[in-house]
VOLO-179010 format. One record per residue (C-alpha): x, y, z. Coordinates in Angstrom, 1 decimal. Layout:
residues N
X | Y | Z
...
END
This chain:
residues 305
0.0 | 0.0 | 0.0
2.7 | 2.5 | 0.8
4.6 | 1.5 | -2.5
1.2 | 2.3 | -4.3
1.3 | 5.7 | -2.7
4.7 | 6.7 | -3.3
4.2 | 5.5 | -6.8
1.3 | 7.3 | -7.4
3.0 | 10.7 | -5.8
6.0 | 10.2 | -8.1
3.6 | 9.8 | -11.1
2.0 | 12.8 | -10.5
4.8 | 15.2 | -9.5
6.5 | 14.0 | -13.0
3.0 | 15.2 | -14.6
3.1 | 18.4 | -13.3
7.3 | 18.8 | -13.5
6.2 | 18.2 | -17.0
3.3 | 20.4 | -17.8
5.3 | 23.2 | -16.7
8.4 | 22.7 | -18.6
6.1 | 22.3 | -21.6
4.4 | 25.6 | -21.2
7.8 | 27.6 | -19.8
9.5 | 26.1 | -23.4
6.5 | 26.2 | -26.0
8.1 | 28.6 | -29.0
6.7 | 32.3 | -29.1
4.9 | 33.1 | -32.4
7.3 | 33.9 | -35.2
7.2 | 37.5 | -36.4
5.2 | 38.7 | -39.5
7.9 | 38.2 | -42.6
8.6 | 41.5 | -43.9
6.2 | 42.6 | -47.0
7.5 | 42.1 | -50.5
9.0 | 45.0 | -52.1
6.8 | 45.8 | -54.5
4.2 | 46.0 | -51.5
6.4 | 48.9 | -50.4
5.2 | 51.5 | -52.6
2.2 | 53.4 | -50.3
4.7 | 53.6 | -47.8
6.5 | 56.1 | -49.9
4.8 | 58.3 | -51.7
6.0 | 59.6 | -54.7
8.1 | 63.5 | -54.5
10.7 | 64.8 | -52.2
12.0 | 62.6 | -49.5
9.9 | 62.7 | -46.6
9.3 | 60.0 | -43.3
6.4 | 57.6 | -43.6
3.3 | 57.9 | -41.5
4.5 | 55.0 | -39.2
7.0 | 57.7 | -37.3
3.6 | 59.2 | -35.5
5.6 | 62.7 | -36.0
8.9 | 61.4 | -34.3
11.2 | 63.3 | -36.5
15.2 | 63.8 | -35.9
16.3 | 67.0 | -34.3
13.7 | 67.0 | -31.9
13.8 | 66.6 | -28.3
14.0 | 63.0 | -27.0
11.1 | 63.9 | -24.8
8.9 | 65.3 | -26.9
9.1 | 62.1 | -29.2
8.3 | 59.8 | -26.4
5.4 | 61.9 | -25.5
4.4 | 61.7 | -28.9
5.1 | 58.0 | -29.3
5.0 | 56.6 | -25.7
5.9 | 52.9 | -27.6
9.3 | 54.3 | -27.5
10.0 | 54.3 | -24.2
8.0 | 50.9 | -23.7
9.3 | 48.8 | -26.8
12.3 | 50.8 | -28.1
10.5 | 51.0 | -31.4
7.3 | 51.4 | -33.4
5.0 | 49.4 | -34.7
2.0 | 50.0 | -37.4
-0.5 | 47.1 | -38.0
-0.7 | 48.5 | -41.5
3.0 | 47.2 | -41.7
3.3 | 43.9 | -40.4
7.0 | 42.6 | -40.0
8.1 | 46.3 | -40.0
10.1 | 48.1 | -37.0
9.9 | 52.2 | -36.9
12.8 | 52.3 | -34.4
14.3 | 56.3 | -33.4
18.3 | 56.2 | -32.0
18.7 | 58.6 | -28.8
22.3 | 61.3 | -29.0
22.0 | 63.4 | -25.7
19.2 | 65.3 | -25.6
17.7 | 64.7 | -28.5
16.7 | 62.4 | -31.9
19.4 | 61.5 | -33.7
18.0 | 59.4 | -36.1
14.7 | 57.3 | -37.0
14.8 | 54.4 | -39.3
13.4 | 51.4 | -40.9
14.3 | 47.8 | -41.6
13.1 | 46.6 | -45.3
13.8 | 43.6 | -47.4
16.2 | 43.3 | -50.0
14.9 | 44.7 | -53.4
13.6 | 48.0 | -51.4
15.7 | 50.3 | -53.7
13.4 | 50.1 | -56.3
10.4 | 51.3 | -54.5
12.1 | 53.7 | -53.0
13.9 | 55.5 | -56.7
10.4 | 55.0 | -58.1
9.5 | 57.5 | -55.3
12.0 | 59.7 | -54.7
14.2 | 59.7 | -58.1
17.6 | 57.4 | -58.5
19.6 | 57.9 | -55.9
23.3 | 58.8 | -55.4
26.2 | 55.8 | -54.5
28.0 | 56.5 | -50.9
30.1 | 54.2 | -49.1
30.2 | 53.6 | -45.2
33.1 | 53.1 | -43.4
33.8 | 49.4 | -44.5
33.5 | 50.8 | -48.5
30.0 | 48.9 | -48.9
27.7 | 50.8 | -51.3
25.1 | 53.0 | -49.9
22.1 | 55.1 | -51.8
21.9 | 58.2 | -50.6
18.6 | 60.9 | -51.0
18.1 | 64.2 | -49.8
15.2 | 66.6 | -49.8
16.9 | 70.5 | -49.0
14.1 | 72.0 | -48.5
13.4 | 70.5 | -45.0
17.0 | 69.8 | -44.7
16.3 | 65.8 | -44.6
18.6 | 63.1 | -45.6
17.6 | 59.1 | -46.4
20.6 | 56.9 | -46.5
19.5 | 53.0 | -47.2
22.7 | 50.8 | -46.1
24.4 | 47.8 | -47.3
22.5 | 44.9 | -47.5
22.9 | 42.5 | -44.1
21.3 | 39.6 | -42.7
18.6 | 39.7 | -46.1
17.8 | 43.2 | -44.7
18.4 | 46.9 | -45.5
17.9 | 49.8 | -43.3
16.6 | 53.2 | -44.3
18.0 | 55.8 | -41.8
16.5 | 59.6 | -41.7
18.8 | 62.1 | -40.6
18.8 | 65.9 | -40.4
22.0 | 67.3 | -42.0
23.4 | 70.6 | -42.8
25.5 | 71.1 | -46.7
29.0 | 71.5 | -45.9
28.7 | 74.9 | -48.2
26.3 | 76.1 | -45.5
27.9 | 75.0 | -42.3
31.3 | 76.4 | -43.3
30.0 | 79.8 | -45.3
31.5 | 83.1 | -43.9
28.4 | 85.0 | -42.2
29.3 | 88.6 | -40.7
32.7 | 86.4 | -39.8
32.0 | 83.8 | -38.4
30.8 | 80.1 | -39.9
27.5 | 79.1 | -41.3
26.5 | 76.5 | -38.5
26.9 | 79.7 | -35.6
23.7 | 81.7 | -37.6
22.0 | 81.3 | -34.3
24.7 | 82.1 | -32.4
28.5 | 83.6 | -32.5
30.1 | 81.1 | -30.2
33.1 | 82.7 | -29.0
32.4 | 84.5 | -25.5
29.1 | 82.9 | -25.5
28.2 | 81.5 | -22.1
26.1 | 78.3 | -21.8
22.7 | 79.8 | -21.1
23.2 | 81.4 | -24.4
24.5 | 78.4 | -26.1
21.3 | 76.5 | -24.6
18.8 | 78.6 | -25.8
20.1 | 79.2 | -29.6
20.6 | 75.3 | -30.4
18.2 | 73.4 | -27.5
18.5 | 69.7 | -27.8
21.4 | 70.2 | -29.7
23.5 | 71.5 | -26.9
24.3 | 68.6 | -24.1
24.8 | 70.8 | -21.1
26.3 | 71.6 | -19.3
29.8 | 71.3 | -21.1
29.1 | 70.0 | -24.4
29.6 | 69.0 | -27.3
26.8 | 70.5 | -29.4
25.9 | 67.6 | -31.6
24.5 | 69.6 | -34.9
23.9 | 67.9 | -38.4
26.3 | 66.0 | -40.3
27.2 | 67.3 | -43.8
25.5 | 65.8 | -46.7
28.1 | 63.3 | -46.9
28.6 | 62.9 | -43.1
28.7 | 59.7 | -41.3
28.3 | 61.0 | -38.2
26.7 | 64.2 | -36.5
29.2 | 67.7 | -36.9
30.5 | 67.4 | -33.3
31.6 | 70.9 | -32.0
33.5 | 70.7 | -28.7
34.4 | 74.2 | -26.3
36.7 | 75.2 | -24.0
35.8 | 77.6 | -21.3
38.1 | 80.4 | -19.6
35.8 | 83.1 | -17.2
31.8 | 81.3 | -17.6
32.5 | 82.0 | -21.3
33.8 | 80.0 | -24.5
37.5 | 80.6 | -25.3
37.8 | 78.2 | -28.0
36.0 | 75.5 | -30.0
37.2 | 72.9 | -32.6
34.5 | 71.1 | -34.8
35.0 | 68.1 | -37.1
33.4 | 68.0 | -40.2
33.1 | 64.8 | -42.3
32.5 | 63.7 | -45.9
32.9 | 60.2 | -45.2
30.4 | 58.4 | -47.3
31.7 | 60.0 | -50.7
35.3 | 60.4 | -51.3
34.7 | 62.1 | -54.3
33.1 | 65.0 | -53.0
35.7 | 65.5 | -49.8
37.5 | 68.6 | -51.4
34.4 | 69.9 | -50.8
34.7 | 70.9 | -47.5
38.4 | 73.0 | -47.8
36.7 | 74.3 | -50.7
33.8 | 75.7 | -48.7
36.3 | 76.5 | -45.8
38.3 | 78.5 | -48.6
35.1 | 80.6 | -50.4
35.0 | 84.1 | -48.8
38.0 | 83.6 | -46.7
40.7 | 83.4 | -49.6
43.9 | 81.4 | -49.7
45.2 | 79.9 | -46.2
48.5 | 79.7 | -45.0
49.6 | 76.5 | -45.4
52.4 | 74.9 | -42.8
52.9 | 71.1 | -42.5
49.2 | 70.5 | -43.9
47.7 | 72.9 | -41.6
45.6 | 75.8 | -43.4
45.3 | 78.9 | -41.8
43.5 | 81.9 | -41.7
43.1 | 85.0 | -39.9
40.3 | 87.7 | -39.9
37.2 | 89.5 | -38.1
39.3 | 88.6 | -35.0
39.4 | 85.2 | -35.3
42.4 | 82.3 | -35.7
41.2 | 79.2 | -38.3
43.2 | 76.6 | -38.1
42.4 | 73.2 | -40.6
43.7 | 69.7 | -40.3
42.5 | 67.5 | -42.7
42.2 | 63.7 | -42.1
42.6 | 61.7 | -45.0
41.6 | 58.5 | -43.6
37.9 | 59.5 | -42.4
37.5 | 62.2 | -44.8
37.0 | 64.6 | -42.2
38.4 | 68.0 | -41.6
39.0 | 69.5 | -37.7
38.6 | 73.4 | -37.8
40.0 | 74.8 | -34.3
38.9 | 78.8 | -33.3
40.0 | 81.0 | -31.3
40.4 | 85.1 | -30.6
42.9 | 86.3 | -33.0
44.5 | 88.7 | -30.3
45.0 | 85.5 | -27.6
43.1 | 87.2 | -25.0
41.2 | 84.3 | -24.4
42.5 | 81.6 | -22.8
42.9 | 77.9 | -24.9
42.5 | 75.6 | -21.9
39.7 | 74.0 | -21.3
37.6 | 74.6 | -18.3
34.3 | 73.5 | -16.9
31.1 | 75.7 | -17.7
29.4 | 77.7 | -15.3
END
């Protein structure tokens, strides 16, 4: 009788040690596949680049929490997701303060949606030399890069980005990205309020758009003497098109004339101001360093107020 017992226990405790290990293990649903290309095309509308519906109004440049306010499935999931789009992720990429980015995985054979929409696009490379395509609608100041193909995918980033020509044009002497604001002997409540999210107080940098050919954001870093900025140095990129990366000494060189040239660094002096200009060969970048022409400011870096 007590054999019985202890049999029957055993029999059960293995019945239930099993129904739970079947239900802990049992496979999650597989995701929706991705739709076909060709399924693609409402998504994209044809005219200038724009960002599809899915975004909900997350666009990049804007404050981080703004778009999570916007789209609280952000802050929840990390990403968006539209029924109308099945196997689809709208995902948006965080720098400081604000968006960086927002982007979109799509199947291979997405490229030819996406020229039917928006015109044939131009080849880039990314930093491994793999081809991108590369869009850009100016009048919003919006940039679409679709990468390399990986893992049977290709993602469409959205960036905000700012024409070398522009960021490094002489205005009242100084550059083209300080329109809002001359940055030397700016303070940082000053600096806050002309670029917002842009500006990760208290120190820095102040992450602004890359060029049109940037891989990364146009990273300005300050120094501080007195609660005020004594110097900055931004780097400037062309990386994803080495044809095009004269470009930027070009633009660095139009309204400023010839540099002084010394052991590859350009120079150049005027409406009180030093320019110095390294450039970088192997990231196709260019680092600009400013400071006061008469040295009354001091170069070594010190916290803000």
């Amino acid at each position: 009788m007590r054999r019985a017992l202890l049999l029957a226990l055993a029999l059960a405790a293995g019945a239930c040690n099993r129904g739970g290990t079947d239900e802990a293990y049992s496979p999650p649903p597989a995701p929706p596949p991705p739709p076909a290309p060709a399924a693609l095309q409402p998504l994209f509308p044809q005219g200038p680049v724009r960002l599809p519906a899915p975004f909900q109004g997350v666009e990049p440049g804007m404050r981080w929490a703004d778009a999570v306010a916007r789209a609280p499935a952000l802050a929840r999931e990390g990403a968006l997701v539209d029924p109308a789009w099945p196997g689809l992720r709208f995902t948006a990429d965080r720098a400081g303060d604000q968006v960086a980015r927002v982007s979109v995985e799509l199947p291979l054979g997405a490229d030819a949606p996406l020229a039917a929409a928006w015109g044939a696009p131009t080849a880039g490379e990314d930093a491994l030399g793999r081809v991108v395509d590369l869009w850009w609608a100016p009048d919003v100041g919006l940039r679409a890069t679709l990468t390399a193909p990986f893992a049977g995918r290709r993602n469409l980033v959205f960036e905000r980005y700012l024409p070398a020509a522009e960021a490094l044009a002489r205005l009242n002497g100084r550059f083209g990205f300080e329109a809002q604001l001359s940055l030397l002997g700016a303070d940082a409540a000053s600096v806050a309020a002309a670029f917002g999210a842009a500006w990760t107080a208290p120190e820095g940098p102040l992450l602004l758009p890359p060029t049109e050919h940037g891989a990364g954001p146009t990273v300005i870093t300050v120094e501080w003497a007195g609660g005020r900025i004594a110097s900055f140095t931004a780097v400037l990129d062309h990386e994803r098109d080495a044809r095009t990366h004269p470009a930027l000494f070009q633009a660095l060189a139009r309204g400023r004339g010839a540099p002084t040239v010394s052991g590859g660094v350009h120079r150049w002096a005027g409406a009180g101001r030093e320019i110095t200009a390294v450039r970088d060969p192997a990231t196709r970048s260019v680092t600009l360093a400013i400071r006061a022409a008469d040295g009354g400011l001091a170069h070594s870096p010190t916290k803000a107020p």
